[in-house]
C-alpha positions in Angstrom: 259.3 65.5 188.4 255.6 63.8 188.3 254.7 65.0 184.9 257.9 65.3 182.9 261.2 63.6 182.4 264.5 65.7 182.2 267.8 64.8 181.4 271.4 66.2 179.8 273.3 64.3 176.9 276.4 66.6 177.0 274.9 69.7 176.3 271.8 68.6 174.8 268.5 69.0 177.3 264.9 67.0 176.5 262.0 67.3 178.2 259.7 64.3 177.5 256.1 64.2 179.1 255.6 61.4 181.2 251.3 62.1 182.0 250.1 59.5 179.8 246.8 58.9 182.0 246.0 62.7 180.9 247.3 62.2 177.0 250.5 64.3 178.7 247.8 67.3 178.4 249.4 70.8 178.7 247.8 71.6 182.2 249.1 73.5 184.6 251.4 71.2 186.5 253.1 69.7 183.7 253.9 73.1 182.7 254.7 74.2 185.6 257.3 71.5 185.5 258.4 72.5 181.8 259.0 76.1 182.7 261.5 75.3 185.4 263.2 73.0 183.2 264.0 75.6 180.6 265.3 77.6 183.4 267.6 75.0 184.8 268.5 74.6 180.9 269.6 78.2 180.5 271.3 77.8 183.4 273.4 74.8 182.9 274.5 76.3 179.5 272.4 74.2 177.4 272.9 74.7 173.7 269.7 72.1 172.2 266.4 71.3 173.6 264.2 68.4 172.4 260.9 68.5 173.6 259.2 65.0 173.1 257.1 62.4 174.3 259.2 59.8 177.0 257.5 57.0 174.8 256.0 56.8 171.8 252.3 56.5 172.0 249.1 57.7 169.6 248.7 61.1 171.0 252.0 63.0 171.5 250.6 65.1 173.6 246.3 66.0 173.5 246.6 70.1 174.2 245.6 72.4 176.1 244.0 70.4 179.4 240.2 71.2 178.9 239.3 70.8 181.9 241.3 73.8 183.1 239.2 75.6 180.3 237.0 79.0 182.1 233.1 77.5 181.2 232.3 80.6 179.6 232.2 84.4 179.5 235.9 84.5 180.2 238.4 84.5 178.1 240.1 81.4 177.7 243.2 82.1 176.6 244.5 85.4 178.3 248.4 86.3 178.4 248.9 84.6 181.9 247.4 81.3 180.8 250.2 78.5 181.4 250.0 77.5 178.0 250.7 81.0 176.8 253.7 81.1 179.9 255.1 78.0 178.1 254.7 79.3 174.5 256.6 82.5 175.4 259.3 80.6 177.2 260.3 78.3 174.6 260.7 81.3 172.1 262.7 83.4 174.4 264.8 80.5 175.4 268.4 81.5 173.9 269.1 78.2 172.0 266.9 76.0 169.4 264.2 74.0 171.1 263.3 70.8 168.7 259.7 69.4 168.7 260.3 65.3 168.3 256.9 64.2 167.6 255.7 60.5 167.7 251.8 60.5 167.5 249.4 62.9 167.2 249.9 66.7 168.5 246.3 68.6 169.0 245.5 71.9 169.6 248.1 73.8 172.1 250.3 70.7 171.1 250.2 71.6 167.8 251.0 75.0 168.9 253.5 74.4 170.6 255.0 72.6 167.9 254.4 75.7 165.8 256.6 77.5 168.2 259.2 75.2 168.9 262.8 76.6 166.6 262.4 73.3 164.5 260.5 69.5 164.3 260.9 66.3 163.3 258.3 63.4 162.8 258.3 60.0 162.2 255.2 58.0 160.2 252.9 58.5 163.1 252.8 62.0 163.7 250.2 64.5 162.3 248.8 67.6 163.9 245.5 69.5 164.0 244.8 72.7 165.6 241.2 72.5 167.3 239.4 75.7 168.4 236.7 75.1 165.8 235.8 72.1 168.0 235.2 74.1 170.7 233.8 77.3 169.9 237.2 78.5 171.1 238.7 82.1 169.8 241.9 81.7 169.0 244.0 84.6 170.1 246.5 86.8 168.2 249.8 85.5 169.1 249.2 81.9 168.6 247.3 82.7 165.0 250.7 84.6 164.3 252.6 81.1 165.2 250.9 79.5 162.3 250.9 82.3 160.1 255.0 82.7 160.2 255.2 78.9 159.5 252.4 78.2 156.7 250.7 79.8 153.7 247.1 81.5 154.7 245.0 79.0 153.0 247.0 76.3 154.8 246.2 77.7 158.1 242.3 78.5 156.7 242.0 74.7 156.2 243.6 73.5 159.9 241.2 76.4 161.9 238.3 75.6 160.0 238.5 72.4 159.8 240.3 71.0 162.7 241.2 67.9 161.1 244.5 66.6 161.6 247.2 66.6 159.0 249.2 63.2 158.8 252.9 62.8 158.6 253.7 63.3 154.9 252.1 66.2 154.1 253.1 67.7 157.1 256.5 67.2 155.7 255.2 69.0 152.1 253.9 71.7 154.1 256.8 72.4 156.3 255.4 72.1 159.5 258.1 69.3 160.4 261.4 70.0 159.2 261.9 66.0 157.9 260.0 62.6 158.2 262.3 60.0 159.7 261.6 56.4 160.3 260.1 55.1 163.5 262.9 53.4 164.8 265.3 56.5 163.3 264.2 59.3 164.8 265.5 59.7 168.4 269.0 59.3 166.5 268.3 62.0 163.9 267.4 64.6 166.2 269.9 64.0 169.0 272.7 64.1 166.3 271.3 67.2 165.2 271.3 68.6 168.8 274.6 67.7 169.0 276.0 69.6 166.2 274.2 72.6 166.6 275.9 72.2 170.5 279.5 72.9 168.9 278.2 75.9 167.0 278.8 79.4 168.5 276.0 79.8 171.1 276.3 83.4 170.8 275.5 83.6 167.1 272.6 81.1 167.1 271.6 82.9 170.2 271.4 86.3 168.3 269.4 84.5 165.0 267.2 83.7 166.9 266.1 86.6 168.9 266.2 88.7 165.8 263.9 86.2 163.9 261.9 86.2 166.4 262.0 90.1 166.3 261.3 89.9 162.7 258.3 87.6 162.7 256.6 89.3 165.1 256.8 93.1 163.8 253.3 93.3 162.4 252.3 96.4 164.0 248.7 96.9 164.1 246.9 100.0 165.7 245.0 100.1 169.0 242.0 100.5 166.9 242.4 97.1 165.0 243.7 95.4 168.1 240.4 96.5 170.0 238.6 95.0 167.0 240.0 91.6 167.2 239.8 91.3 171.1 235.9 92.2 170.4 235.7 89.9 168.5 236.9 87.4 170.5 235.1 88.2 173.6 231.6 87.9 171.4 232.8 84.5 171.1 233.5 83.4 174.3 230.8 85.0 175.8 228.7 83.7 173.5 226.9 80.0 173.2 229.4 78.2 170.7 232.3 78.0 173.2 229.5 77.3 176.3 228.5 74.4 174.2 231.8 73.3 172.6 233.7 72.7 176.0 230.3 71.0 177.6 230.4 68.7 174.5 234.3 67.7 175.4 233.5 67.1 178.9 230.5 64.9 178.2 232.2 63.2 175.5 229.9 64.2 172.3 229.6 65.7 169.0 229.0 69.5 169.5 225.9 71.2 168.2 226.8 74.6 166.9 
């Protein structure tokens, strides 16, 4: 592994970036790594996942890797993005993944985090979803991440904004599960790994697809999903998102 450690404590499994040179950005070879760790997971029996940082730095993990990013008039996001591959694997996984998060988690990290079963945080974490930055257009399924975790004017404020939100009010809003000290953490959640690993597998196994069942049955009809993918595509095509990803790249403010 280049861009991830792995490792089994009983029948706990963590994946902890390791691509601190990159922020441990979600590109496509750390992913790619991630993916066929979950696999080896559900293979070995694993009843936890923790899905961390392998030290604790500023940024927990920077997103989506820009630089993979179409330039425009392509949609950015599209269901075979490796973002969206990860995303998808961590909720069908069959037990709880756990989001450990030292440092800041932006954009798909924050996702991610969104999607993970549960999180915990110590003093340094926060987390900021940044589309708004980029002239980016969100799409459906990762809106819906937010949207079964937080109130509507909670997730108004992080898209429009895309300002982070710091450790204890993360805590108030729910987005981490509980604050833990620093030097506290790694305990806390491998403890908690390693109860829910005596629990029936079978039962947490079925919670969890049916709540994931549940949170996603929001039918909408093809009419209203052709209407948001419109209005997605006028952004991307358009010359907020040209001039949001140039503005990353050349390290400036964007001018929207």
């Amino acid at each position: 592994m280049d861009f991830i450690k792995t490792e089994m404590r009983g029948r706990v499994g963590t994946i902890a970036f390791n691509h601190y040179c990159k922020r441990n950005a979600l590109g496509r070879p750390l992913i790619r790594e991630c993916l066929n760790a979950l696999a080896n997971f559900e293979i070995e029996g694993v009843r936890a996942v923790v899905v961390r940082s392998a030290e604790a730095q500023k940024v927990w993990s920077a997103g989506h890797d820009v630089d993979e990013l179409p330039e425009a008039n392509r949609d950015p996001l599209p269901f075979d993005d490796p973002l969206e591959q990860l995303l998808r694997a961590v909720t069908a996984f069959p037990a709880p993944v756990i989001a450990m998060v030292q440092g800041s988690a932006w954009g798909g990290a924050c996702d991610l985090v969104m999607t993970c079963d549960m999180a915990f945080g110590d003093e340094s974490c926060a987390f900021a979803i940044t589309p708004a930055k980029l002239g980016l257009p969100y799409n459906v399924s990762g809106i819906l991440h937010f949207l079964n975790r937080l109130p509507l004017n909670v997730v108004a404020e992080m898209f429009c904004t895309a300002e982070p939100i710091g450790a204890e009010r993360a805590l108030q809003l729910g987005i981490i599960n509980d604050l833990t000290p620093r030097g506290a953490l790694e305990e806390r959640v491998y403890k908690l790994g390693e109860v829910i690993a005596t629990r029936s597998s079978a039962a947490i196994s079925s919670f969890k697809t049916t709540a994931r069942i549940l949170a996603e049955a929001r039918p909408i009809s093809p009419e209203t999903f052709e209407h948001i993918q419109g209005l997605r595509r006028n952004v991307y095509h358009g010359a907020d998102y040209n001039e949001g990803v140039r503005a990353f790249v050349e390290k400036r403010a964007p001018k929207f």
